[in-house]
VOGU-814988 format. One line per field, with one value per residue (C-alpha): residue number from 1; residue in one letter; x, y, z. Coordinates in nm, 4 decimals. Layout:
N
n = (NUM, ...) $
res = (A, ...) $
x = (X, ...) $
y = (Y, ...) $
z = (Z, ...) $
//
This chain:
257
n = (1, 2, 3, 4, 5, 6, 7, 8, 9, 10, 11, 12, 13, 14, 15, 16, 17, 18, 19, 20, 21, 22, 23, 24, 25, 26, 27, 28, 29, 30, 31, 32, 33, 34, 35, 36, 37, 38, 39, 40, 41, 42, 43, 44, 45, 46, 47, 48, 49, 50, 51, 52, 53, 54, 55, 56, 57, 58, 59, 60, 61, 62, 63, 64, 65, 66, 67, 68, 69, 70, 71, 72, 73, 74, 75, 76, 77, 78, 79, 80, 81, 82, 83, 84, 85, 86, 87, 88, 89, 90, 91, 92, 93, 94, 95, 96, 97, 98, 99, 100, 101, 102, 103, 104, 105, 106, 107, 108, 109, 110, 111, 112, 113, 114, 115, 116, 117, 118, 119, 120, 121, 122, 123, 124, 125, 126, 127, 128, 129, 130, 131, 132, 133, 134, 135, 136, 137, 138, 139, 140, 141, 142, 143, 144, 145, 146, 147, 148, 149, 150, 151, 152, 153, 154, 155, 156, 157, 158, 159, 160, 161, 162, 163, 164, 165, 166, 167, 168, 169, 170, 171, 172, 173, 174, 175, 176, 177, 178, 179, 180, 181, 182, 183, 184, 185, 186, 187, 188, 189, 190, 191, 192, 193, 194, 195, 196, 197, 198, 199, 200, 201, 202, 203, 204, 205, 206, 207, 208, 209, 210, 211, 212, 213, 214, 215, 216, 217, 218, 219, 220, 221, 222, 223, 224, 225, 226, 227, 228, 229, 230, 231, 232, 233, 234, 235, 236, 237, 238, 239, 240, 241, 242, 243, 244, 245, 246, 247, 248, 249, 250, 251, 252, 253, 254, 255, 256, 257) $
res = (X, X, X, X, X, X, X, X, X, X, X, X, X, X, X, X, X, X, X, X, X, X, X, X, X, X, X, X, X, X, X, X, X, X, X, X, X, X, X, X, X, X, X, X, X, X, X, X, X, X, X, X, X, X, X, X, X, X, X, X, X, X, X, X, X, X, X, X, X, X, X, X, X, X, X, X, X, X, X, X, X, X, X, X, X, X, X, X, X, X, X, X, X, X, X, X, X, X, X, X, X, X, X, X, X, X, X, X, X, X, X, X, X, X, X, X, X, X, X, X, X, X, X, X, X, X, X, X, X, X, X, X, X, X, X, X, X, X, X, X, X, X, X, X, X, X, X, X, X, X, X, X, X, X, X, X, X, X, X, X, X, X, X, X, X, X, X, X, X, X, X, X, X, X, X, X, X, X, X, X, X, X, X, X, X, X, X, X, X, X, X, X, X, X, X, X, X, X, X, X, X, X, X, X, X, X, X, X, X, X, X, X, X, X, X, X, X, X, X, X, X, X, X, X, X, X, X, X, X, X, X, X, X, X, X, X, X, X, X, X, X, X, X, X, X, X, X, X, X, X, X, X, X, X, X, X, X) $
x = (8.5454, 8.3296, 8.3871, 8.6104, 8.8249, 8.8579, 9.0347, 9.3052, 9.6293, 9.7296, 10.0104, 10.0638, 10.4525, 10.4661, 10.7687, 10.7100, 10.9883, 11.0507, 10.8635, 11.0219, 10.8245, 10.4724, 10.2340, 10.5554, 10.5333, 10.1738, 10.1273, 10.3660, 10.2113, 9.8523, 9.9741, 10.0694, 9.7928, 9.5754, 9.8321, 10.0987, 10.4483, 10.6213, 10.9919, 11.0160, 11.3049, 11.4552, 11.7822, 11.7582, 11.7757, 11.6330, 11.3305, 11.2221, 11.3717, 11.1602, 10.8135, 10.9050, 10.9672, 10.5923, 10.4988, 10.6412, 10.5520, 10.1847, 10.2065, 10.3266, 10.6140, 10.8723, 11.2047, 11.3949, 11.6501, 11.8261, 11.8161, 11.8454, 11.6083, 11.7932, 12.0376, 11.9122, 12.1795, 12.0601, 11.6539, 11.8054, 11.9663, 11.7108, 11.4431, 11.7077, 11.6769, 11.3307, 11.1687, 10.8539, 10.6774, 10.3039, 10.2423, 10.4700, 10.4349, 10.6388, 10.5678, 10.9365, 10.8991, 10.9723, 10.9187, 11.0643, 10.8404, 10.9649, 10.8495, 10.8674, 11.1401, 11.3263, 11.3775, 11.6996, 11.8884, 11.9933, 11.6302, 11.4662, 11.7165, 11.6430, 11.2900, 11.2785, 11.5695, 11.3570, 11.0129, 11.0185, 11.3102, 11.3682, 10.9933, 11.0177, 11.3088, 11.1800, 10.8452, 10.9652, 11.2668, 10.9232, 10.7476, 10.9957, 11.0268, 10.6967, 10.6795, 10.9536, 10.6246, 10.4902, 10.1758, 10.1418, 9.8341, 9.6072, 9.8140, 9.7755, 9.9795, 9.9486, 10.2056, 10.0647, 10.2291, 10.2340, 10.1023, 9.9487, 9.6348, 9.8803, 9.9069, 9.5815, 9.5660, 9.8518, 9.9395, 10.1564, 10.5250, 10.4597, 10.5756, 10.8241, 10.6373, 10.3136, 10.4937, 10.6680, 10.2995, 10.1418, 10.4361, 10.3627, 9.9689, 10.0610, 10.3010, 9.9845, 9.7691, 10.0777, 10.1914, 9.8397, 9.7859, 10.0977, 10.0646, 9.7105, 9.7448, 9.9795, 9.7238, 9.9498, 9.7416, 9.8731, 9.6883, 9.8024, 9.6436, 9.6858, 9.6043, 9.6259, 9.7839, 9.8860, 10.0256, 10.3744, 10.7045, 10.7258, 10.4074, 10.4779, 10.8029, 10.6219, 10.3473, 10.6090, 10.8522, 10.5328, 10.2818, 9.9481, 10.0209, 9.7928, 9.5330, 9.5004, 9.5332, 9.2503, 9.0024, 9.1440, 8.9966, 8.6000, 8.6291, 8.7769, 9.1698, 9.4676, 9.4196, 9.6201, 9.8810, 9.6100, 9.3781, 9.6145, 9.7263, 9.3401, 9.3362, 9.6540, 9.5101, 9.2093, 9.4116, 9.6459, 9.3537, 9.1086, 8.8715, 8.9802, 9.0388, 8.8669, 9.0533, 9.3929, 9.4987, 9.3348, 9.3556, 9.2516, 9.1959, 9.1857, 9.1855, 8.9031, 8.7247, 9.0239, 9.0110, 8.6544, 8.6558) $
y = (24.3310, 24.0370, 23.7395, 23.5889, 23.8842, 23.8283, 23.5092, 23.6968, 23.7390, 23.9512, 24.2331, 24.0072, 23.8290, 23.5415, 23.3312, 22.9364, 22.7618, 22.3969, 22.4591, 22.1746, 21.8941, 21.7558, 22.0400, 22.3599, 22.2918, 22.2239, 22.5899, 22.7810, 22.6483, 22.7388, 23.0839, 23.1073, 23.0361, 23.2493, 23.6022, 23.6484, 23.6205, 23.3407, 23.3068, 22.9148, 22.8817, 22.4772, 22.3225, 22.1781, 22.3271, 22.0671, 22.0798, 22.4176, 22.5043, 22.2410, 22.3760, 22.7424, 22.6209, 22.4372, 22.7754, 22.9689, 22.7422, 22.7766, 23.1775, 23.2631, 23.4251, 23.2436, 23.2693, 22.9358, 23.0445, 22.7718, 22.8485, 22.6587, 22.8106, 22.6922, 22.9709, 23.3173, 23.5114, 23.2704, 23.3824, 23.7362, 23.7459, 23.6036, 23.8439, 24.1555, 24.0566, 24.0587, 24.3777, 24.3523, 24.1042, 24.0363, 23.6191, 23.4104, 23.0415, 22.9272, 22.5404, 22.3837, 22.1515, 21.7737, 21.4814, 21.1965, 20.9072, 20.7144, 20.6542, 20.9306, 20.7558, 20.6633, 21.0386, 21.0954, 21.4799, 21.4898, 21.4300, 21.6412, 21.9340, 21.8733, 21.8997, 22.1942, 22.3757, 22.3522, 22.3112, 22.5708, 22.7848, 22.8050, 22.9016, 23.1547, 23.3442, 23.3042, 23.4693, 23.7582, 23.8287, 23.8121, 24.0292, 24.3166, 24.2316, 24.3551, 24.5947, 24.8212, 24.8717, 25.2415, 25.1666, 24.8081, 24.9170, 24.9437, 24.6876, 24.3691, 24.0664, 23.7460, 23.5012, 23.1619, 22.8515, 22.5707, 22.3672, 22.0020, 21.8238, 21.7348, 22.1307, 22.0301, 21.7013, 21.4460, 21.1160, 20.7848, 20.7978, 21.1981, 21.3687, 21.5654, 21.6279, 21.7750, 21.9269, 22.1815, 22.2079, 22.2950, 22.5842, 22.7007, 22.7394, 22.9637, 23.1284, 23.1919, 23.3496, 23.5654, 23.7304, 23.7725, 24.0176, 24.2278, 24.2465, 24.3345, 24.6828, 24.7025, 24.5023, 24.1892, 23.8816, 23.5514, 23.1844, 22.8214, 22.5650, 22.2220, 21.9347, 21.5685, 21.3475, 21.3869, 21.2615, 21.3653, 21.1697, 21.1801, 21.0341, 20.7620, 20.6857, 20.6557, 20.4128, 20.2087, 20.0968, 20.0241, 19.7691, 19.8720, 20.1912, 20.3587, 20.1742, 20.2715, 20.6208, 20.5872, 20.4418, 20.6846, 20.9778, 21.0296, 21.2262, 20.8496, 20.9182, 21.0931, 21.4462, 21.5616, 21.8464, 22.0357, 22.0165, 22.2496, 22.4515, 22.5511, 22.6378, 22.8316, 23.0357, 23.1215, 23.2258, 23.4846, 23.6124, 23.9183, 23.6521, 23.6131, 23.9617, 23.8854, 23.5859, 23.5774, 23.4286, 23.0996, 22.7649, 22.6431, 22.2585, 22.0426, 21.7120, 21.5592, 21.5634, 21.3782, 21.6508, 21.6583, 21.3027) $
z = (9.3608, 9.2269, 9.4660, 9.1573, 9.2073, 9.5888, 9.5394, 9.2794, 9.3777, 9.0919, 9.1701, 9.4819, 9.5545, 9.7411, 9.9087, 9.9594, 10.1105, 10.1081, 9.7268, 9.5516, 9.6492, 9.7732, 9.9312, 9.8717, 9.5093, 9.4912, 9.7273, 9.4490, 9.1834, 9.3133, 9.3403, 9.0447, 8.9184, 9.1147, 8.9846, 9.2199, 9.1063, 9.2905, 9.4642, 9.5428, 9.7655, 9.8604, 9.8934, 9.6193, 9.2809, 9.0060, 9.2258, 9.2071, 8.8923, 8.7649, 8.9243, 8.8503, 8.4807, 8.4963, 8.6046, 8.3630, 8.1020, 8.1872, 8.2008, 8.5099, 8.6872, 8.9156, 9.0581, 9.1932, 9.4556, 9.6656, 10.0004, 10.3067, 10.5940, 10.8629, 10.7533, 10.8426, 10.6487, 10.3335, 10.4434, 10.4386, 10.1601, 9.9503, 10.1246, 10.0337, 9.6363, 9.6492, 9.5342, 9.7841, 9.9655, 10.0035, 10.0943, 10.3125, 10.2970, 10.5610, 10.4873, 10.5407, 10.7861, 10.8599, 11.1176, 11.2486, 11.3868, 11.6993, 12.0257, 12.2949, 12.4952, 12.2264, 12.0911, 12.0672, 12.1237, 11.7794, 11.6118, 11.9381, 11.7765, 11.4555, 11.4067, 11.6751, 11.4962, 11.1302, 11.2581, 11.4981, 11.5068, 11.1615, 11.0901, 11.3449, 11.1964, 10.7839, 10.9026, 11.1667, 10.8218, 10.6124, 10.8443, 10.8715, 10.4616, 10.4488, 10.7056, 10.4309, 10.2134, 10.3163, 10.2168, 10.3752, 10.5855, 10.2603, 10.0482, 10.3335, 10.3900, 10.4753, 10.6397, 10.6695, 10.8850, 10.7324, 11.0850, 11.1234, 11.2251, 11.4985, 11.5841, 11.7591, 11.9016, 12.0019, 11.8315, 11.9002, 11.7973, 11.7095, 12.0342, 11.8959, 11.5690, 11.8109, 12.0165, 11.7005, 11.5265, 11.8309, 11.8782, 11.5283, 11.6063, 11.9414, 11.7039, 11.4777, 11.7201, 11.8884, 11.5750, 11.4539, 11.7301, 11.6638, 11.2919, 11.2908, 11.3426, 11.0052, 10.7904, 10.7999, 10.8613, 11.0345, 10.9805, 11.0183, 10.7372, 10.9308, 10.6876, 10.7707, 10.5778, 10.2418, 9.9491, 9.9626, 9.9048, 10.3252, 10.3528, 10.0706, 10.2791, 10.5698, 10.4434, 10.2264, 10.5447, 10.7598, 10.6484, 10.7266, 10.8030, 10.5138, 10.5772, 10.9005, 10.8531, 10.5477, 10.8438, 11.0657, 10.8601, 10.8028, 10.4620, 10.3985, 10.2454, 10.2747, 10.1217, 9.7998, 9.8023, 9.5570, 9.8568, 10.0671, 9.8203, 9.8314, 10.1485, 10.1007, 9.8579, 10.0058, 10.3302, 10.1080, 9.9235, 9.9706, 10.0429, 10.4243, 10.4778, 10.8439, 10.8988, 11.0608, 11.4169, 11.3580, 11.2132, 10.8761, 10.9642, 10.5925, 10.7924, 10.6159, 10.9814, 11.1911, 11.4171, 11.4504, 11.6369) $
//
């Protein structure tokens, strides 16, 4: 392999859920790009039909299935149609901002049932999905969490939020050491913040609040969705054969302070 090759995906399938928006869509339609043949899964269908038609349209292959991940019998099912599965992107996710004490049961169960629970079942139904392959030892895998800056440190009005990223990263390292042995590898990519439509909600009911986060980060802005998708990539590919059980900080340096 030339090192061009090593970042192909080509004869690769991947899953991406939450792929209809902001760093999902942005993750399938880097894959894409890079060879493998794409299932983008969401709850809602324009979305991804839309971004696996851009796919299509640009030469690639894609398949839009709605599916809502807090469902393991939808996960299944969609797993079950799937012919064989090489690349997990297990990047559906969310967050709720409010003060520690102010966290109420029903967000506490929310984020924890998609941010953690959820993202546990979609990757162990991945993991089996991949374990069916006889010849998954040579052939590899990759199942990467789609974790947080705040995976690694804490923040104001984030407890909850932290607290679910930092579950994902022991999650990471866990899994990592089980699936080794069958050539499966396991990696977080923890970005800060990015361009999204959650992060344009969040900066358009607070005043200030992008501002600060701009000074807040030393590569000096919020990243783009593109900017993960990168990492993503690179993760899935040949390229990081060696690398599984860790972290894949694009934070522009926020973690480094």
């Amino acid at each position: 392999m030339t090192v061009r090759d090593r970042f192909r995906l080509d004869g690769r399938t991947a899953l991406v859920t939450g792929a209809g928006r902001g760093i999902g869509r942005a993750c399938a339609i880097a894959l894409a790009q890079a060879g493998a043949e794409v299932w983008l899964i969401a709850r809602t269908r324009d979305e991804i039909e839309q971004a696996a038609a851009e796919i299509r349209a640009a030469g690639g292959k894609a398949h839009a299935v709605v599916c809502d991940v807090l469902s393991a019998a939808e996960v299944k099912k969609v797993l079950t149609a799937m012919p064989v599965l090489d690349v997990l992107v297990n990047n559906a996710g969310s967050n709720i901002p409010e003060p520690f004490v102010e966290v109420s049961e029903e967000h506490l169960d929310r984020l924890l049932d998609l941010n953690v629970r959820a993202a546990f079942l979609v990757a162990q139904a991945a993991a089996k999905k991949m374990l069916e392959a006889p010849e998954r030892r040579q052939r590899g895998g990759a199942i990467l969490h789609m974790s947080s800056q705040m995976g690694h440190v804490g923040a104001v009005n984030r407890t909850v939020y932290c607290m679910s990223k930092h579950a994902l990263e022991g999650l990471t390292k866990a899994m990592a050491l089980e699936l080794a042995p069958h050539g499966i590898r396991v990696v977080s990519i923890a970005p800060t913040f990015v361009e999204t439509p959650l992060y344009k909600d969040m900066a358009a009911a607070k005043p200030g609040f992008a501002q600060g986060v701009k000074e807040r980060i030393p590569a000096g802005g919020v990243g783009r969705p593109e900017d993960v998708a990168s990492a993503v990539v690179f993760a899935a590919s040949p390229a990081a054969a060696l690398v599984t059980g860790t972290s894949l900080l694009v934070d522009g340096g926020w973690t480094a302070q």
